[in-house]
KEDRENFI-407505 format. One record per residue (C-alpha): x, y, z; residue in three letters. Coordinates in steps of 0.1 Angstrom, whole numbers, padded with zeros to 4 digits, always signed. Example, Ala and Ser with C-alpha at 12.3 -4.5 7.8 and 13.67 -1.06 7.14 Angstrom:
% KEDRENFI-407505
+0123-0045+0078Ala/+0137-0011+0071Ser/
This chain:
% KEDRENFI-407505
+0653+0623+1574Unk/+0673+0640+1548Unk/+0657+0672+1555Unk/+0664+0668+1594Unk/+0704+0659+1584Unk/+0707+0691+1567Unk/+0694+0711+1596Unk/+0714+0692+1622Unk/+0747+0697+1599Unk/+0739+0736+1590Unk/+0735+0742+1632Unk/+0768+0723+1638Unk/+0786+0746+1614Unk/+0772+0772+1629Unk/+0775+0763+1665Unk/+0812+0758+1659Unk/+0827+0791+1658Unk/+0844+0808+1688Unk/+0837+0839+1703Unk/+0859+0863+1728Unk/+0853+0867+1760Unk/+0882+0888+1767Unk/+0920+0901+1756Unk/+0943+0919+1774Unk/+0979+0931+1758Unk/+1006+0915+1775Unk/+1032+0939+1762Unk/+1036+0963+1729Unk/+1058+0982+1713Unk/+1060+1006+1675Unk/+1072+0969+1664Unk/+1051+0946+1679Unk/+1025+0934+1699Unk/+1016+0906+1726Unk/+0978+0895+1736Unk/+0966+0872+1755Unk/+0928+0865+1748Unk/+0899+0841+1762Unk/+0873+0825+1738Unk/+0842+0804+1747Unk/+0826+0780+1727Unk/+0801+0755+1724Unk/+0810+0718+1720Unk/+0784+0698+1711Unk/+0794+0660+1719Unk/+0798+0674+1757Unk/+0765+0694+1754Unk/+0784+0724+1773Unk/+0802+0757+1765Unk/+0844+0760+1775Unk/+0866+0786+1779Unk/+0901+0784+1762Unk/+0931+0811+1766Unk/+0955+0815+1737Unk/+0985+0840+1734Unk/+0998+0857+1700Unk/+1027+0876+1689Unk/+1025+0904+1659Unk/+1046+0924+1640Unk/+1016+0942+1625Unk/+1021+0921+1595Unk/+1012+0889+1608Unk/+1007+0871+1638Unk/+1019+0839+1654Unk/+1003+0820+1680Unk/+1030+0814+1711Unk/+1010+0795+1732Unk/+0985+0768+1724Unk/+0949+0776+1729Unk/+0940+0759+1768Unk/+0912+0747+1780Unk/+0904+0769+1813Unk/+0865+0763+1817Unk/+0868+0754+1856Unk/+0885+0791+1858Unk/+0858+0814+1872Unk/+0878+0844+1865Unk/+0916+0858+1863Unk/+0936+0889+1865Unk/+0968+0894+1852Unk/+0992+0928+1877Unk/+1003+0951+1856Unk/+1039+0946+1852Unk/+1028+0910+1840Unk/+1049+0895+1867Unk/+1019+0881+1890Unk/+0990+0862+1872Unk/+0956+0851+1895Unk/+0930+0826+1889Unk/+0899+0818+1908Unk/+0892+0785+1901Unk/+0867+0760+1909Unk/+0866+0721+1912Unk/+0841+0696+1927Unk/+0851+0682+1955Unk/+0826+0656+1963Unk/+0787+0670+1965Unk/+0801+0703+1970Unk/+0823+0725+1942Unk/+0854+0746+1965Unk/+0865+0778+1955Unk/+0905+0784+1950Unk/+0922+0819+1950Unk/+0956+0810+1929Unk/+0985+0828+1922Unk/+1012+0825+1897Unk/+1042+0839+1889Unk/+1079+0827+1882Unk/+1065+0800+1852Unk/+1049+0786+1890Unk/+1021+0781+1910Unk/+1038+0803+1943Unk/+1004+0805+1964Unk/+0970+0785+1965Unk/+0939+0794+1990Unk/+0913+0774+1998Unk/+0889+0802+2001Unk/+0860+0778+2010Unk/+0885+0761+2041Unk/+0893+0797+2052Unk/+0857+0804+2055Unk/+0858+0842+2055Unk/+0829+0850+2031Unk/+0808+0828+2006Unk/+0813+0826+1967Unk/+0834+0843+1945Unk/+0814+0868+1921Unk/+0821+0867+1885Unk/+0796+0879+1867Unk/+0791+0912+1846Unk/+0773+0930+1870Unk/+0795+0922+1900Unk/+0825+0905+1892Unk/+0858+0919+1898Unk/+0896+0908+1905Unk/+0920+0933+1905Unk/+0958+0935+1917Unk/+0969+0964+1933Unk/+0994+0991+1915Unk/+1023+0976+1939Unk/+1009+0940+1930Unk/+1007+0928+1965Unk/+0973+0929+1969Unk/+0943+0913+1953Unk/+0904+0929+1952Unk/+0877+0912+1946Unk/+0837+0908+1955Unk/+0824+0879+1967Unk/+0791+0867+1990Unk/+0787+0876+2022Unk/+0793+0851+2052Unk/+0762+0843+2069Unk/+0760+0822+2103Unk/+0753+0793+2098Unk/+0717+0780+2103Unk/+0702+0744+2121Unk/+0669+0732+2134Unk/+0657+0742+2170Unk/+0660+0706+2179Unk/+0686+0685+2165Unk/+0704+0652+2180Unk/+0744+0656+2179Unk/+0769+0630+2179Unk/+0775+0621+2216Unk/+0813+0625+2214Unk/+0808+0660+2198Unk/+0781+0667+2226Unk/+0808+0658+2260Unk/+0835+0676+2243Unk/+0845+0706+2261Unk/+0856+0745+2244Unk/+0837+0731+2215Unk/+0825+0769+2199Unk/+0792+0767+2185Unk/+0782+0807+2186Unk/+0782+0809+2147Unk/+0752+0783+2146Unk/+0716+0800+2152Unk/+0685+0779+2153Unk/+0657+0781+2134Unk/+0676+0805+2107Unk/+0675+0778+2077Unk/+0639+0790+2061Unk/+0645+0822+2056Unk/+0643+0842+2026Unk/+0662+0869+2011Unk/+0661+0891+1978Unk/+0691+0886+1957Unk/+0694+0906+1923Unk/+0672+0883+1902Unk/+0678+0864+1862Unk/+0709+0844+1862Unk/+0719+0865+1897Unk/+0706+0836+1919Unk/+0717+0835+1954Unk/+0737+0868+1952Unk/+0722+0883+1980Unk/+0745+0906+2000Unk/+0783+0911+1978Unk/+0814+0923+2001Unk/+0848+0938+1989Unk/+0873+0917+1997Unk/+0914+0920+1999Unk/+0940+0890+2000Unk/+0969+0905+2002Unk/+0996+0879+1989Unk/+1026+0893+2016Unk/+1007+0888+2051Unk/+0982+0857+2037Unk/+0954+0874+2047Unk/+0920+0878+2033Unk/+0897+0903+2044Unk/+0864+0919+2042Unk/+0864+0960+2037Unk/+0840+0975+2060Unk/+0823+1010+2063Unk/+0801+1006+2036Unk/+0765+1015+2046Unk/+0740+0983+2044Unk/+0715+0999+2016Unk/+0749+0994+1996Unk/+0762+0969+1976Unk/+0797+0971+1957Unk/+0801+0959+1921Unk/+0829+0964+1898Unk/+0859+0977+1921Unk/+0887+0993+1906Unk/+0923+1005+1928Unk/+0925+1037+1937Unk/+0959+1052+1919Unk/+0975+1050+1953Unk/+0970+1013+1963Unk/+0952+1025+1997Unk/+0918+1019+1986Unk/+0895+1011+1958Unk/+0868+1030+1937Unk/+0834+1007+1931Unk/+0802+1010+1920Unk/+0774+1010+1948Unk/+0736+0993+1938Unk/+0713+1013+1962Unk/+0689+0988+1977Unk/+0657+1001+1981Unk/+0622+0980+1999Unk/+0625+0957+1963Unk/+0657+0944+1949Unk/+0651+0953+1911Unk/+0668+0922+1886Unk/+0698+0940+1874Unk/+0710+0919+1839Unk/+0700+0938+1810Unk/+0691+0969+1828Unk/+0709+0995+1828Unk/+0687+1017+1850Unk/+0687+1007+1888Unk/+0698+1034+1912Unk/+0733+1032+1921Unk/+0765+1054+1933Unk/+0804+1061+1928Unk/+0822+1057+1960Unk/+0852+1054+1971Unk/+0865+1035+1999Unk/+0898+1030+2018Unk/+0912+1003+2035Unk/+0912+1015+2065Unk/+0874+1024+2065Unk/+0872+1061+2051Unk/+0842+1060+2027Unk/+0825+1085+2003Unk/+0804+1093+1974Unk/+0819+1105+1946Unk/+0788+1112+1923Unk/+0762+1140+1923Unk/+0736+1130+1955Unk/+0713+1157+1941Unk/+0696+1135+1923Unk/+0690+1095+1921Unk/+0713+1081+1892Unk/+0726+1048+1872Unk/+0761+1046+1873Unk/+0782+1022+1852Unk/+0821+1012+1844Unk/+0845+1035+1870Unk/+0881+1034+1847Unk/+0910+1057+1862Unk/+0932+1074+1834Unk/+0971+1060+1836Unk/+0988+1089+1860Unk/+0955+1087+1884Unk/+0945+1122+1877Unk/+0915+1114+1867Unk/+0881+1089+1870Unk/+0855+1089+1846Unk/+0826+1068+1844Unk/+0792+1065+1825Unk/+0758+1082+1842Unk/+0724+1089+1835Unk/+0691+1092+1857Unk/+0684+1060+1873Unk/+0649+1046+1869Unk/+0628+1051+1829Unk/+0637+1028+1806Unk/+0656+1000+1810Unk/+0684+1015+1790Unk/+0688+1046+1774Unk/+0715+1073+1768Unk/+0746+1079+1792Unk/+0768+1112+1799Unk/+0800+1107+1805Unk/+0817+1122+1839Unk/+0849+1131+1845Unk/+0863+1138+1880Unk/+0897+1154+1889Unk/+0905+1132+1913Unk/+0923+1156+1933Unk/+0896+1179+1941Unk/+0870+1155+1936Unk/+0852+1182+1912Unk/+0829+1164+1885Unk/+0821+1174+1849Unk/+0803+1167+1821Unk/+0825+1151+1788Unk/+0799+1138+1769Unk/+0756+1149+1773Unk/+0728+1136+1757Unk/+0728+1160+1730Unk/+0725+1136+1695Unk/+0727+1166+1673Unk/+0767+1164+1671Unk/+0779+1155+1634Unk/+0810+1140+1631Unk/+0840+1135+1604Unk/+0843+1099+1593Unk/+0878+1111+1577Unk/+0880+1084+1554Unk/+0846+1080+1540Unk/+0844+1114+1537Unk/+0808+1121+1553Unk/+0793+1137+1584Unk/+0782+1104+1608Unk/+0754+1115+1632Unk/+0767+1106+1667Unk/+0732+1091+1685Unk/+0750+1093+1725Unk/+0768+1067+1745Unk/+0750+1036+1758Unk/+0755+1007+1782Unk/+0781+0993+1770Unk/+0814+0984+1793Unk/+0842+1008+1791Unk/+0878+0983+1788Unk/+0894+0985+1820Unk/+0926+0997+1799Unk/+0913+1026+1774Unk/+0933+1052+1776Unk/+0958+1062+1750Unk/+0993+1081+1755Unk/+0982+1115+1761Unk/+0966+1100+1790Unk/+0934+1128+1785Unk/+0918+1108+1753Unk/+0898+1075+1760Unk/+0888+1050+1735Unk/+0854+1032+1739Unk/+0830+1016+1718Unk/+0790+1016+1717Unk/+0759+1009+1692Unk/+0753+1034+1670Unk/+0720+1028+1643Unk/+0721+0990+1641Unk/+0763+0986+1645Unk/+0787+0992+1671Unk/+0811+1023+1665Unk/+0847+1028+1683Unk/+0851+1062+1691Unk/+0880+1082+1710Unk/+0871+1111+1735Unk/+0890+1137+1742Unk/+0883+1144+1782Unk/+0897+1181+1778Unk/+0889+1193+1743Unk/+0851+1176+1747Unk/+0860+1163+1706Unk/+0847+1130+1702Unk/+0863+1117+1667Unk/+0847+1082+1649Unk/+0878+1057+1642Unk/+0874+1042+1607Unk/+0882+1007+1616Unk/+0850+1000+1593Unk/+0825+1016+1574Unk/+0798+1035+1596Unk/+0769+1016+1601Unk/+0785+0987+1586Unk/+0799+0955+1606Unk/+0806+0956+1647Unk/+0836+0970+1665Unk/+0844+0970+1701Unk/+0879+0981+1714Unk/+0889+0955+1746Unk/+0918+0965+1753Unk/+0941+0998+1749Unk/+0982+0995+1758Unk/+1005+1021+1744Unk/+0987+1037+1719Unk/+0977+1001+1705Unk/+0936+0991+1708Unk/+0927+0952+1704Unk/+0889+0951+1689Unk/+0872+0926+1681Unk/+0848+0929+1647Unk/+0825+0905+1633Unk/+0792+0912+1611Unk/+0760+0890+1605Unk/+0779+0877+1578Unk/+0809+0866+1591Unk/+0823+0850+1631Unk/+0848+0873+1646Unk/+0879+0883+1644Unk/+0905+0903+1666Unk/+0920+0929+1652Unk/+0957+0950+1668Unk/+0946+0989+1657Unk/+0980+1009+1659Unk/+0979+1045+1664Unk/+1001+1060+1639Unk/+1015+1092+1661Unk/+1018+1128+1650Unk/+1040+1156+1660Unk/+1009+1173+1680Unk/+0978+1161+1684Unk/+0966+1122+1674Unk/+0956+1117+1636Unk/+0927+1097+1638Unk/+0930+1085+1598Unk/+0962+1077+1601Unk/+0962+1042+1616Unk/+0969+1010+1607Unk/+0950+0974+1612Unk/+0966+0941+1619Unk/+0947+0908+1626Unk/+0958+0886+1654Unk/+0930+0860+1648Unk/+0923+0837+1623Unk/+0894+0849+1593Unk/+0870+0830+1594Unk/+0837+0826+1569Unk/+0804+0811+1570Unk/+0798+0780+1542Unk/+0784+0804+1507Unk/+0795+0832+1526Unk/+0795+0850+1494Unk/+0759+0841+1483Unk/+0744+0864+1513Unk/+0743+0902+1519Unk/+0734+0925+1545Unk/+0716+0956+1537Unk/+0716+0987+1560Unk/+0688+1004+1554Unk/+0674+1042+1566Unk/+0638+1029+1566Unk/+0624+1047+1596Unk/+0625+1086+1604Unk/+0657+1087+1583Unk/+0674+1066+1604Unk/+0692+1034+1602Unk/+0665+1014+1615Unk/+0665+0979+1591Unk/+0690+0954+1584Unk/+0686+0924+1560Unk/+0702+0896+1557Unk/+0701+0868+1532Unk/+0707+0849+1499Unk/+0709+0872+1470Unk/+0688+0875+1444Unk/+0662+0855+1459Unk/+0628+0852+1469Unk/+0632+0824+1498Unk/+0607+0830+1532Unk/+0615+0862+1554Unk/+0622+0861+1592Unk/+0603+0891+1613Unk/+0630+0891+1640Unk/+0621+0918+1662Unk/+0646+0922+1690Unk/+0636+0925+1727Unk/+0643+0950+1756Unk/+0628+0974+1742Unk/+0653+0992+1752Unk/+0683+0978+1731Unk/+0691+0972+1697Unk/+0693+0946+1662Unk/+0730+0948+1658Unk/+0756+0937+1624Unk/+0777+0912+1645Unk/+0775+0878+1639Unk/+0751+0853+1660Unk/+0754+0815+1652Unk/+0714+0813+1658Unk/+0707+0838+1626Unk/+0732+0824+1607Unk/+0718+0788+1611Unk/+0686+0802+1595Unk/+0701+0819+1570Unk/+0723+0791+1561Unk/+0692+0766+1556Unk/+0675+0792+1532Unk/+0653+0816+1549Unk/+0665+0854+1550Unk/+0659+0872+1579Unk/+0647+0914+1586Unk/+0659+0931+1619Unk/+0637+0965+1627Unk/+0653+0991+1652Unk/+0617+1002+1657Unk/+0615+1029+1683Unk/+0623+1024+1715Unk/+0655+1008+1707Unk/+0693+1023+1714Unk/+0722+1038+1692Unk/+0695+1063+1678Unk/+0692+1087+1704Unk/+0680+1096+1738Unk/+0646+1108+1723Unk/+0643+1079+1700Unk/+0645+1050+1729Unk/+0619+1075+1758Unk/+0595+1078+1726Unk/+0580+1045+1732Unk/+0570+1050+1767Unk/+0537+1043+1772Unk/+0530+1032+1739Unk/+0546+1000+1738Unk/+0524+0975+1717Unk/+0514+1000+1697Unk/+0543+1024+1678Unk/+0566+0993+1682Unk/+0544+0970+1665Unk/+0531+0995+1640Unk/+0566+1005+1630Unk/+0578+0965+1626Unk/+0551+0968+1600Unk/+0551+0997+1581Unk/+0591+0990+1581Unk/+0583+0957+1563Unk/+0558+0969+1542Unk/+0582+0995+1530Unk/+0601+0973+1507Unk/+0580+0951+1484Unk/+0607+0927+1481Unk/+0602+0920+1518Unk/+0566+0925+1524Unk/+0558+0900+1488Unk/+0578+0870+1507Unk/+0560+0845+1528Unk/+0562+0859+1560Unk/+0572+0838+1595Unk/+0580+0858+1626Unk/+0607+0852+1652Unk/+0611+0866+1687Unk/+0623+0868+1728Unk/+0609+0887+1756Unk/+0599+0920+1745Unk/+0607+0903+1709Unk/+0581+0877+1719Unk/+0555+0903+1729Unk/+0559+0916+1693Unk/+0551+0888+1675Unk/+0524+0879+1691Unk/+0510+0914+1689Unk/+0518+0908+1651Unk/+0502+0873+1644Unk/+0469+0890+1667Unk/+0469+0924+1649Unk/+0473+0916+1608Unk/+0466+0878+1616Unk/+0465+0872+1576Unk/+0500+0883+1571Unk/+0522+0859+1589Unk/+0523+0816+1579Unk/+0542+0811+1617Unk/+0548+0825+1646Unk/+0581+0813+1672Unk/+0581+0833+1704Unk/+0612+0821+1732Unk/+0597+0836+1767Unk/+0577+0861+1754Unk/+0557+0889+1773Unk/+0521+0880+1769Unk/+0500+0893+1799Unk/+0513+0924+1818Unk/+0492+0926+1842Unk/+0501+0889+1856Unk/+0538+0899+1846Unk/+0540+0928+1874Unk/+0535+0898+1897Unk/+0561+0874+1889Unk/+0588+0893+1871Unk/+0618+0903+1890Unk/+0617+0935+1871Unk/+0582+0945+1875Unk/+0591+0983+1872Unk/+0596+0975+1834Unk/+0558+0968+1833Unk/+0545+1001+1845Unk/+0574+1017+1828Unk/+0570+1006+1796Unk/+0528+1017+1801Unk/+0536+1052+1809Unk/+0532+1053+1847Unk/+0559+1062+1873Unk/+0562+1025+1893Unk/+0572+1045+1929Unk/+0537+1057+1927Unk/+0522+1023+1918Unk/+0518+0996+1952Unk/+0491+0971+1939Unk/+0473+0972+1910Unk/+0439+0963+1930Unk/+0445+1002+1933Unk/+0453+1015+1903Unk/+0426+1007+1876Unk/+0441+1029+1851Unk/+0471+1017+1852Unk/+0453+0980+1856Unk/+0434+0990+1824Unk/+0464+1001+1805Unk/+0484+0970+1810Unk/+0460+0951+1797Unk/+0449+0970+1767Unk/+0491+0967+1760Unk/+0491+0930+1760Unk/+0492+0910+1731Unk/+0465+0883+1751Unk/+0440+0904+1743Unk/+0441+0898+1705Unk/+0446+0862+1710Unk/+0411+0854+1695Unk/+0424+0873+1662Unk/+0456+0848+1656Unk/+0457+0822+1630Unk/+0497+0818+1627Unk/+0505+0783+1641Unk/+0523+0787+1670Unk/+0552+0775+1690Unk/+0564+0787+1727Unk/+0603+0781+1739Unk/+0602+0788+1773Unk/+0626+0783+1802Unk/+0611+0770+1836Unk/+0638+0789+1852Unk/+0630+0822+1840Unk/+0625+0851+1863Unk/+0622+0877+1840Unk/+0593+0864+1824Unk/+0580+0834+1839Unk/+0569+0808+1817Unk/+0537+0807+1828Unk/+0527+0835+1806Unk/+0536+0817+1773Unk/+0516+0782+1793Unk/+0485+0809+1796Unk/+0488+0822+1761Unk/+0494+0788+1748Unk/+0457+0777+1761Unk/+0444+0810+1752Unk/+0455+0794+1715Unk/+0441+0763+1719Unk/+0408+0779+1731Unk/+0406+0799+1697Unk/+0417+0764+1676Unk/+0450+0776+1668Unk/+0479+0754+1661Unk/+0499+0757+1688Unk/+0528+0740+1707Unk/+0550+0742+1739Unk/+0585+0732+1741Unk/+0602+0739+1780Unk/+0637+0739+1791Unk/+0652+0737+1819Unk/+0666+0773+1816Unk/+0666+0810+1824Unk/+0651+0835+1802Unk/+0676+0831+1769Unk/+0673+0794+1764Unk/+0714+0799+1762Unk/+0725+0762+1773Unk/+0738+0741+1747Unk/+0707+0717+1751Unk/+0682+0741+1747Unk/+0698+0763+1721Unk/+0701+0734+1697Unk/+0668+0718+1703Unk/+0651+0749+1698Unk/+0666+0763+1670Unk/+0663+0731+1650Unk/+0624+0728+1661Unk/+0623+0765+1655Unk/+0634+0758+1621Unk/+0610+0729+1617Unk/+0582+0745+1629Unk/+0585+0770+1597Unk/+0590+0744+1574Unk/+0561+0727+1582Unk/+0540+0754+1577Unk/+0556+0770+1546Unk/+0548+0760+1514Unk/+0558+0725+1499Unk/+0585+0738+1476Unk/+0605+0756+1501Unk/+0603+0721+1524Unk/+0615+0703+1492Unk/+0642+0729+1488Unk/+0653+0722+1527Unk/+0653+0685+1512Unk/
């Protein structure tokens, strides 16, 4: 029991950090700074995840907090106008069976208008996810955008009984109801995009109390992420084409999709290149209107890979290239006096505020070789200059929010929980001096228990790259974690994540592997596992941990979800002697039954080399039939001696659990240890529940089948 107590109490200390969500400058200055910010985090005792909003004043020495951190969890999303004045909320609260949907708006130190969006009945649910989700006042602040779910008649049997005193009442309007409607099915845009089936742009504008939906834009379009056109007469939004299959959309950043603009009076048109299908991402106008920019890249391939970044003069509606593929460019750290490789621009959201005074430089942030790099662009010069907030390839930065030459970011590192940071640009006579700026936290520091016992070690293991990061006690000997991450097509990252640090903290030291395929090491680095997946990824895990004979001597457990699941499987069936236990969370097992039941099954033919608009059934493609199964890790099931356990979510659509059921009696065929644990959950087991119970079972799992000192050590 002893043993069980210490694991509990290492995940609660974990678990209890907060991370943002979100922080937007309220108002800055050369002497200070205001920012409001939005943190989630998990509570146990409630079994749930809040939101909380917190405001803090800095002089760029210290900071104070000015409001008390509030509790806003039944806030869907919120929007604050530009001159502060207005603040919105969409809010939801259960009212009865059913949860109601209420557009608020604040101003004065009051509540000055409140719509019951689910009474006015003009559309269906408020979208705020990341794919979709926007709220936006307009430059004059009287109007509000938004996307939300399309209205759709309501449906009834073709026979059903009414109330007699509803029947004999005359002018009682029942053309919205159509029989025989209620069973059918539509496609909506897949994992943990349930029910979003057909998105609208929508306007409330706060003068008139009226809500409505734009039209003009063509049905094989649907709007995500809306910005305000510099004018106030219409809005700029990202269009997902929808083609005979709606592809899932969350961690792919490769479905075709369009710039457009539309006004409100119904004037629409495409702003980016038609000559050729593309993946657009993140619209952000600079602070005059001049100019829109936004991230591009050929739509379809990987799931994620290398984006240019456009620039259009929004006057002439001429486009041009800021940033290409090109990963050759060497850039001047300044301060750590050293040329940094620059590996290309990834998916990665652009802040809806990032542009600095000049109005012609933008600051964004994206992975670079196992970190996360803040760069600013210069839209006119082309120069892309690294901002040494950190130490390259060291820790995580992302930029949130830029006001007035001052960037909030928010750092953390596998070693330590975040921490927002006010980045002041220190101005020069002409041009911006990049080393000269100064850094000012406006969140508390916070450190893991022994923080000091642990190091993480970048390391350029592969291709001379920097592929490998280890983390874990120094000086010691204690079992490795194989945590290969999934995608393929993203990346092991140096920011913190309370599930690594739990095992970490209970005495295991953990190896990430940017093998290829993976992002922030260039465009040919992440298309050079195409059709080879299961083989160079797997291949370079291991010759990666083999490598360092301080890893490779260790008693070896492996760790893994989705495409990180497929890898350790492939590991524990292709050098079964080298690995005491395997845990896979909704790994890929089978791809030939994936392409059936995934709601991305491009990423199965994809991933095996074949082009998936070319590919109908597979009863008609034997190669490619062939291929995917010689890519799966099932077919070295009979090879695997690693005890091991599946964590899979019976809500998954990505990769239903079914293939981890299948491979689990594939296991028990072969007499391999082997055990099932299944949540009621989507693909990454995120819920409070199911994070806790798996980790800690995770965590057992290894114990058990470690050696007996290292379980008396847990002890």
């Amino acid at each position: 029991m002893a043993q069980l107590d210490k694991l509990v109490a290492a995940y609660r200390v974990t678990a209890q950090y907060p991370e943002v969500i979100s922080a937007k400058i309220l108002n800055c200055s050369k002497d200070s700074v205001s920012v409001h910010s939005v943190w989630m985090q998990k509570v146990l005792e409630r079994q749930t995840v809040i939101k909380f909003r917190q405001t803090v004043f800095s002089d760029y020495k210290k900071y104070t907090l000015t409001s008390p951190p509030t509790d806003i969890t039944n806030e869907l999303i919120s929007a604050q106008s530009k001159s502060t004045k207005y603040f919105c909320v969409v809010r939801e609260i259960e009212s009865g069976k059913d949860i109601k949907q209420y557009l608020e708006v604040w101003a004065d130190c009051s509540l000055v208008k409140n719509y019951d969006l689910s009474a006015l009945d003009v559309h269906g649910k408020i979208y705020a996810d990341g794919e979709f989700g926007t709220l936006e006042w307009s430059p004059d602040e009287t109007k509000i955008v938004y996307i939300a779910e399309k209205k759709v008649p309501k449906s009834e049997p073709f026979y059903k009984q009414k109330p007699k005193a509803s029947a004999d009442k005359d002018g009682v309007d029942n053309s919205d109801t159509v029989p025989g409607k209620e069973y059918d099915w539509s496609q909506d845009w897949g994992e943990q995009l349930v029910g979003k089936i057909t998105p609208v742009l929508v306007v409330c504008d706060i003068k008139t109390d009226t809500i409505d939906v734009l039209s003009n834009i063509p049905n094989n379009i649907n709007p995500a992420t809306a910005t305000w056109t510099p004018d106030g007469k219409g809005v700029v939004a990202i269009g997902h084409s929808i083609t005979s299959r709606k592809l899932g959309l969350i961690y792919c950043a490769n479905s075709p999709s369009i710039v457009f603009s539309l006004t409100l009076d119904g004037q629409y048109d495409v702003l980016s290149s038609n000559s050729e299908q593309l993946c657009v991402r993140y619209p952000r106008f600079n602070l005059n209107g001049t100019k829109l920019v936004w991230l591009e890249r050929l739509a379809g391939g990987p799931h994620s890979s290398c984006f240019k970044l456009i620039s259009c003069n929004w006057s002439t509606k001429k486009t041009s290239t800021v940033v290409d593929f090109d990963n050759r460019i060497l850039l001047n750290t300044y301060d750590y006096n050293e040329e940094l490789p620059f590996y290309g621009l990834y998916d990665l959201a652009i802040p809806r505020n990032c542009w600095l005074n000049d109005d012609k430089t933008l600051v964004l942030s994206t992975p670079q070789g196992g970190s996360i790099h803040t760069f600013a662009i210069d839209t006119e010069s082309k120069d892309i200059h690294y901002l040494p907030i950190t130490k390259p390839f060291h820790e995580c930065v992302s930029v949130l929010d830029v006001c007035n030459d001052v960037l909030v970011c928010y750092k953390s590192s596998l070693n330590k929980p975040g921490q927002l940071f006010a980045i002041k640009m220190l101005s020069a006579v002409k041009a911006y001096d990049f080393t000269n700026i100064s850094i000012n936290e406006i969140s508390p520091s916070r450190s893991l228990p022994n923080s000091d016992n642990f190091v993480v070690e970048h390391g350029y293991t592969l291709y001379n790259k920097p592929t490998t990061i280890f983390y874990g006690p120094k000086n010691n000997d204690c079992p490795l974690i194989i945590w290969p991450h999934g995608g393929p097509h993203l990346s092991s990252l140096d920011l913190f994540r309370a599930d690594i640090a739990f095992f970490v903290q209970i005495g295991f030291a953990v190896l990430f592997i940017n093998y290829r395929g993976s992002t922030g090491l260039g465009k040919d680095y992440v298309e050079s596992l195409i059709g080879k997946i299961g083989d160079f990824d797997v291949k370079d895990v291991c010759n990666a941990l083999q490598s360092n004979s301080l890893w490779s001597n260790r008693k070896l457990v492996l760790f893994g979800g989705s495409h990180g699941g497929f890898l350790v499987t492939h590991l524990s069936g292709q050098y079964p002697a080298m690995f005491k236990a395997v845990c896979a969370l909704n790994p890929v097992t089978d791809l030939i039954t994936m392409f059936g039941s995934t709601d991305i099954p491009d990423w199965t033919i994809t991933e095996a080399g074949y082009n998936f608009s070319e590919v109908d059934s597979l009863a008609n493609s034997k190669d490619v039939l062939m291929k995917l199964a010689d890519c799966s890790p099932c077919k070295n099931v009979h090879k695997v001696q690693a005890p091991t356990l599946l964590l899979l979510g019976e809500k998954d659509l990505r990769v239903a659990a079914y293939q981890g059921l299948s491979y689990y009696h594939l296991l028990k065929k072969h007499g391999v240890t082997a055990r099932v644990l299944m949540y009621n959950d989507c693909h990454p087991l995120s819920t409070v529940a199911a994070d806790m119970d798996s980790l800690i079972n995770a965590a057992l799992w290894f114990i058990k089948y470690l050696n007996s000192d290292f379980e008396k050590s847990i002890n």
